[in-house]
N, C-alpha and C positions, 0 to 999 in steps of 0.2 A: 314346756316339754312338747317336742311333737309326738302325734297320734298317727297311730301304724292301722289301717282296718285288717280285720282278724275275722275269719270264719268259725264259729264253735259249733258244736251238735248237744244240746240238752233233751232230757227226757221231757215232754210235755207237762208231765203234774209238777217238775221245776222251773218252768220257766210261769207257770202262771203264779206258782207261789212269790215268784220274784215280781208279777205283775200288780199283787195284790198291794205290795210291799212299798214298789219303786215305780215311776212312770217312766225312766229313763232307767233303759234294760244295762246299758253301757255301762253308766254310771255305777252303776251295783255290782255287774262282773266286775269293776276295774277296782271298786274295793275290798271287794271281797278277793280278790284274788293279790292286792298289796297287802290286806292283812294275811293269808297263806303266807308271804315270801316272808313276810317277818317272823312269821310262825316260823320257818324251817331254818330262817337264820338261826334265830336265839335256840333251837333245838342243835344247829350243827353248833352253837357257840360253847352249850351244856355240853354237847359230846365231844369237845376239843378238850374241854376245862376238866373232864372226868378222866380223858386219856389225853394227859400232854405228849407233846412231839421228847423224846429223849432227851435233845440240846435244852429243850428250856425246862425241863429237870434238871439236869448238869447247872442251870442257870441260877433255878431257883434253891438249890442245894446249897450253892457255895455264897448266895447271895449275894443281890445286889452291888454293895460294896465293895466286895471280893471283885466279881464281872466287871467293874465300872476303872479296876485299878489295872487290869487287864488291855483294856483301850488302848490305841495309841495317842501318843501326846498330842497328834493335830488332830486328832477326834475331839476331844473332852469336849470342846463347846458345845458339843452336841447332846451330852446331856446333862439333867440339871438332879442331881442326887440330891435335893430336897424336895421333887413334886411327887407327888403321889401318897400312896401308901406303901409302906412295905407289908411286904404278904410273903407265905411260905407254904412250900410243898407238906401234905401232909398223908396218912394214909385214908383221910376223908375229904382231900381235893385238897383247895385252896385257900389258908386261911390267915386272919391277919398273924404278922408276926410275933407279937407278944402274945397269944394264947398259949 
């Protein structure tokens, strides 16, 4: 992957903290700041899964199978109605189907 240089501005009692910690300042910014974006991923992924989009309610309401008979004929190879799990809307998210 290439490397972009970056100018930041830290407060000094942080940056020695990270001196005590790390001998390579870069190295530390760059993973602390990959695990931030994971962070905010799996936080935006929670708040997608809490508030789905409407179509993929319509989706999960009528299920899967229902959806998938919907398709058109030159579609089907495209999906494989045995992988996964089946899962269903519920008023506490998202949960397996047989609960």
């Amino acid at each position: 992957m290439a490397s972009e240089r970056v100018t930041i501005t830290l407060p000094e009692e942080l940056v020695q903290e990270i001196d005590e910690r790390e001998r390579n300042r870069s190295r530390f910014v760059q993973r602390a700041v990959a695990r931030e974006l994971d962070r905010l991923r799996q936080e935006e992924l929670r708040r997608s899964l809490d508030n789905p989009h409407t179509d993929s309610e319509a989706v999960a309401e009528s299920g899967f199978s229902e959806w998938a008979d919907l398709v058109d004929a030159g579609d089907q190879e495209l999906l494989d109605a045995s992988a996964g799990q089946e899962i269903r809307w519920s008023d506490d998210g998202w949960i397996e189907a047989d609960e």
